[in-house]
N, C-alpha and C positions, 0 to 999 in steps of 0.2 A: 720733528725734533723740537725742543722747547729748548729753551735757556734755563738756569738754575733762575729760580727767585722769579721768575715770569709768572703772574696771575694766569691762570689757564686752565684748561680742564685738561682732566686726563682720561679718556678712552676705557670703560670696561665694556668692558661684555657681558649679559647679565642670561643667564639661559634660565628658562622655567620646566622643569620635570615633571607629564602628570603622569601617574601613576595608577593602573587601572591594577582591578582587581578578578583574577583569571573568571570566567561563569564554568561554574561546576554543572557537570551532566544532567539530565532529572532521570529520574529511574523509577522501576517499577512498573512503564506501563502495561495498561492491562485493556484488552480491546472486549467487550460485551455486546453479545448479540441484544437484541431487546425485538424486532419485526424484522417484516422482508425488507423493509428500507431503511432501517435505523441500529447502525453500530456503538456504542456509548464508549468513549474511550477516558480514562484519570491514571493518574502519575504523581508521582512524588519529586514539587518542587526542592532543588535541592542548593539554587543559587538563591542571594539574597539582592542580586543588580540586575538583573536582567529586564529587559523592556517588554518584554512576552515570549511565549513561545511559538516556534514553526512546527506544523502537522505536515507529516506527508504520508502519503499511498502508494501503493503498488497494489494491483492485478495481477502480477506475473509471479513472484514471489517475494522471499524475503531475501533476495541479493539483488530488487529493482528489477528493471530502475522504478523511480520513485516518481511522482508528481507531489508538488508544495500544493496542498489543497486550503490551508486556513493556518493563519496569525492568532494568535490571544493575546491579550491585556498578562502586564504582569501578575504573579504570583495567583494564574487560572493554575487548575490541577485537573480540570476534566473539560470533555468538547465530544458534543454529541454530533455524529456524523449523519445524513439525512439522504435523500433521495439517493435510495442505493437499488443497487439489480436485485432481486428474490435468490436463494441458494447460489449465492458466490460469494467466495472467499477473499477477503482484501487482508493486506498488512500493513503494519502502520509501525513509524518509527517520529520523533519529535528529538527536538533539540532548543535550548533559552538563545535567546540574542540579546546584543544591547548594542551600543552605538561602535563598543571595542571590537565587536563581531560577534562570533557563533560558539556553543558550546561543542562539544563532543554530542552524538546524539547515542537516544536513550540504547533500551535494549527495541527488539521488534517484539512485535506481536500479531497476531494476527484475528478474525472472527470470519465466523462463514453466515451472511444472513439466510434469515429462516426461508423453506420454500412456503410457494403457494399453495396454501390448501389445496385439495381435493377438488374438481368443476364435477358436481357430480349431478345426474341427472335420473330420477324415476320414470322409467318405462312401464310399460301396461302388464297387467299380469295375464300371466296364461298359465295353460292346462288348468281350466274353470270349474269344477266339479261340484257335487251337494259340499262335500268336507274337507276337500283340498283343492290347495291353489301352488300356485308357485310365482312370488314375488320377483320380477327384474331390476335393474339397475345397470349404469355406466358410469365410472368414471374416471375422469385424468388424472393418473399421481402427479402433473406437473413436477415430474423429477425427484420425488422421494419416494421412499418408503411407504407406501400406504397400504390401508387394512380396510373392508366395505361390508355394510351388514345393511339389515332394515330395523326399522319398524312400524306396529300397526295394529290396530283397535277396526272397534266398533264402531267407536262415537270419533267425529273429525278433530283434530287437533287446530285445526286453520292452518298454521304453519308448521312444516317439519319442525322439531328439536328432537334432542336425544334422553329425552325421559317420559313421552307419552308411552302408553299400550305395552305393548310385550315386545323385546329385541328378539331379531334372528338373525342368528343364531344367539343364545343366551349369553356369551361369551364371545369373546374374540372377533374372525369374520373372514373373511375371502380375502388372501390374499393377492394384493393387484400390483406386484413389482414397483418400477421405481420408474417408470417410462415417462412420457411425454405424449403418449397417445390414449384416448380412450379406453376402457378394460369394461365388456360387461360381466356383470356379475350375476347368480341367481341364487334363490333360497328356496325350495318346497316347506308349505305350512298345513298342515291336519289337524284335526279337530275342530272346523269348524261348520258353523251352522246354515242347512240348507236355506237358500231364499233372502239371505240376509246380506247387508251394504258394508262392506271391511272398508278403513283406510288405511294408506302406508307410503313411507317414505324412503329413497335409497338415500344411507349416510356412509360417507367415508372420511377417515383422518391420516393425518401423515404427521410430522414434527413439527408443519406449521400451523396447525389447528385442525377443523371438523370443517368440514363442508357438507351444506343439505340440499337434498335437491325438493322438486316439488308434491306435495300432496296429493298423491291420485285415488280413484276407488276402484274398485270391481265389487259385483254381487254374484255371491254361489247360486249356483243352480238349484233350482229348488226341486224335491220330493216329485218323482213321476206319477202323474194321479193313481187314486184308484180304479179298479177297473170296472166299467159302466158292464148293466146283468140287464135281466129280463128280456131280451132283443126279441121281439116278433115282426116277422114278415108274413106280412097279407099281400094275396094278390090282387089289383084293384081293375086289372085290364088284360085283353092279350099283348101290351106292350110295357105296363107300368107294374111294378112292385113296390108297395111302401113299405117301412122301415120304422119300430118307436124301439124307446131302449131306455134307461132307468140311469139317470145321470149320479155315480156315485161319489164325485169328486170335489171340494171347491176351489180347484188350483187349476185346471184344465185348459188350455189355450184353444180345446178343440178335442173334434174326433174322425178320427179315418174310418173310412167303411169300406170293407174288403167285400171282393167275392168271387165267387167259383162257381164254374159250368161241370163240377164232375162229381165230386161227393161234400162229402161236409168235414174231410181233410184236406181238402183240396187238390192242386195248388187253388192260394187263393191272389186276386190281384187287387189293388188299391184301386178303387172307383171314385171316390169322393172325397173331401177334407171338408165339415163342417166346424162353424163359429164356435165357441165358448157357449156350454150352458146349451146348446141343441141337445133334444131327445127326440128326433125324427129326421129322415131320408128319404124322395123318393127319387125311385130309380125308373127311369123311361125311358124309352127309345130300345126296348128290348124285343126278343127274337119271341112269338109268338111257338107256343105248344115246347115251353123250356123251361126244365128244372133250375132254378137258380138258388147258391147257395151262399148268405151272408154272415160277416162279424163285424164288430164292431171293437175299435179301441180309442182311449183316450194318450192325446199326446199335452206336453208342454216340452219350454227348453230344457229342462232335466231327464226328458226321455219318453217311454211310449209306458201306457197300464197294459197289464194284462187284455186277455181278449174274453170280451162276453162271450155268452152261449152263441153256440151256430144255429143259427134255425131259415128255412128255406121256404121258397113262395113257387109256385108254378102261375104261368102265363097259357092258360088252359084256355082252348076255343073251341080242341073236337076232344071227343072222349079218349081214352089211351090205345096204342095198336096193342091186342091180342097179344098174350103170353106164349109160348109154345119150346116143345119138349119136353112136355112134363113126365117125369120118371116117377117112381115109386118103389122104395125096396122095402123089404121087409127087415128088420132088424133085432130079434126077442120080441118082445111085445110092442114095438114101438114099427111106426111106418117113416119113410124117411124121403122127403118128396124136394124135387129140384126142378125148377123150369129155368127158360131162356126169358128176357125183359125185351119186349120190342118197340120198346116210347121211351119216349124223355120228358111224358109228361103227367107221370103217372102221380098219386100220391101215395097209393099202396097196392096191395094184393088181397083179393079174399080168396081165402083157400073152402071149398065145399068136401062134403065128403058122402057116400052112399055106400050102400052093402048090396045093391041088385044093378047099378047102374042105369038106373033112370032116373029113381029121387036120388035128390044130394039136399044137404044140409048146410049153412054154411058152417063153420067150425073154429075159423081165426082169421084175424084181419092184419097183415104184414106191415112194416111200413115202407119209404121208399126206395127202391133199388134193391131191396131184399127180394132173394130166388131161394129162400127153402125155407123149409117147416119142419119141424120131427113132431108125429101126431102119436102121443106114446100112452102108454096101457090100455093096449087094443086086447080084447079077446079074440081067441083062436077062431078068423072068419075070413073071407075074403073082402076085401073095401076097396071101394073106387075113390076117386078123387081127380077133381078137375079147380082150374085157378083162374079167377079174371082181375084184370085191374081196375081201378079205376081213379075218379079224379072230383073236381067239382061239377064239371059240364055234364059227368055219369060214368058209366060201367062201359069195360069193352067185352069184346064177345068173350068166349071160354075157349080156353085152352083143349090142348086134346085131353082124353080121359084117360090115365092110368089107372093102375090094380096093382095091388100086394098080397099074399097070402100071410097072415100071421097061422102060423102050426102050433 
């Protein structure tokens, strides 16, 4: 209490009001993929006080919860988000602050970063042929969508890319799901050229780019030689038979040389595999007083040539055994004679013939393994006829003597 008229102060109270001015929302934002680890997000500042803005995320969805991942300087309008997972989806919601507190926050939004390319990898080709192949591949859609094809030239590109040579398929490509595991893939390719070096590459893409895998070759098989002619077999011993033949090929890795102990169709069996570019074979260690009978082919990896001429050698050391059962019919004017073979190491037959049976003449010379003759436009007589074999070392005895009457 004061007195009237007392010098004195008198007591106010002086109160200060500050007055803040609400922060308005930002709106608008908008979240952008841009890679597997970068979401670009901008918004429409809408306050004019605010000290920056708060970014937050969610994984889960868009009702959080939420992680505060990053602050900005005032009056920012975008914030590129960085080291993120490949194909997952985040949301994002923001809000201004200042020293009076927090706005309202925006709308959400959300992005899904891109997946991982394709891990794709070129395998070896198979089913190799002169003109087709068939190109392999694998690879991982790493969780999208992916599509896998090739391609492949003549000439090496050094690196896969997807514009060298010719794609296969022309279009499009194998579809390889959306998985997380490996997928192989294959193409078959025709028209191409025996003997020659192809390159090619397995590519696949998906939504997050192309992946290539590495450069490989394969070479087609080339053209199966020609097939090697003139084949003669001499015999040089009672153990050994050589072999020359007429090389008609220049692609040839070599030649097989068949042969057979029964005619000159055989069977025949495989004795030998000579080098590249041989025109001769001897063959040794063989059965004395024995008809042998050989071929000859040309091989490379594209496959076998044809077979040369069969032509045969005897290992003669005694003369042939004697021919026997010789028959003889008469036929029209013709005689018609058959014996039995009693060697294996004959070369032929000579057939003689007589009208009194004593002389005989010779008449025709057989060749090997042959048992008959038709001795034809005989005049109306009776004729004998007797047969011996023979070889190099000489002649074996005669056969018995048959008779025919031609009427």
């Amino acid at each position: 209490m004061f007195s009237a008229g007392t010098k004195g102060a008198r007591l106010s109270r002086i109160a200060t009001v500050i007055t803040y001015t609400p922060l308005v929302a930002p709106s608008a934002l908008d979240a952008i993929t841009t890679s597997q680890t970068q979401i670009n997000l901008s918004w429409t500042d809408n306050a004019s006080n605010e000290d920056g803005f708060e970014i937050e995320r969610s994984v889960v969805g868009a009702g959080g919860p939420w992680t505060l991942i990053a602050t900005t300087t005032a009056n920012s309008t975008s914030y590129s988000n960085i080291g993120l997972s490949a194909n997952t989806i985040y949301w994002y919601q923001i809000r201004a602050y200042n020293s009076g507190g927090n706005s309202n926050y925006s709308n959400v939004d959300s992005a899904t970063t891109l997946p991982n390319t394709p891990s794709v990898a070129t395998n070896s080709a198979s089913n190799i042929a002169q003109t087709i192949t068939t190109l392999n591949g694998s690879a991982n859609p790493n969780g999208a969508s992916s599509m896998g094809w090739f391609r492949y030239a003549s000439t090496t590109p050094g690196t896969c890319n997807d514009a060298f040579g010719i794609r296969v398929p022309l279009s499009g490509g194998t579809n390889l799901g959306s998985g997380t595991s490996s997928v192989v893939y294959s193409n078959g390719i025709s028209g191409l050229t025996a003997g020659m070096s192809y390159y090619y590459c397995a590519i696949a893409s998906n939504s997050g780019g192309t992946g290539l895998g590495s450069v490989v070759s394969f070479t087609t098989l080339p053209n199966a030689p020609t097939a090697p002619s003139n084949l003669d077999a001499v015999n040089v011993s009672g153990n050994q038979n050589d072999m020359t033949w007429s090389d008609n090929s220049t692609n040839e890795d070599g030649f097989k040389v068949e042969r057979s102990l029964n005619n000159q169709f055989g069977p025949f069996s495989q004795i030998a595999t000579t080098s590249a570019d041989a025109v001769s074979h001897n063959d040794a260690g063989l059965t004395a007083d024995q008809t042998y009978y050989y071929r000859v082919r040309a091989f490379n990896s594209g496959g076998n040539s044809g077979y040369s001429n069969t032509d045969y050698a005897i290992t003669a050391t005694v003369v042939p055994g004697d021919p026997s059962n010789l028959t003889a019919v008469a036929s029209s004017s013709n005689a018609i004679l058959n014996w039995a073979q009693s060697s294996t190491n004959e070369e032929g037959f000579k057939v003689e013939r007589g009208t009194d049976g004593v002389n005989f003449t010779e008449i025709a010379t057989k060749g090997i393994n042959v048992t008959n003759h038709i001795d034809p436009g005989l005049a109306p007589s009776i004729y004998y006829y007797r047969v011996r074999a023979f070889n190099a070392i000489g002649n074996s005895g005669y056969s018995n003597t048959a008779s025919t009457t031609i009427p």
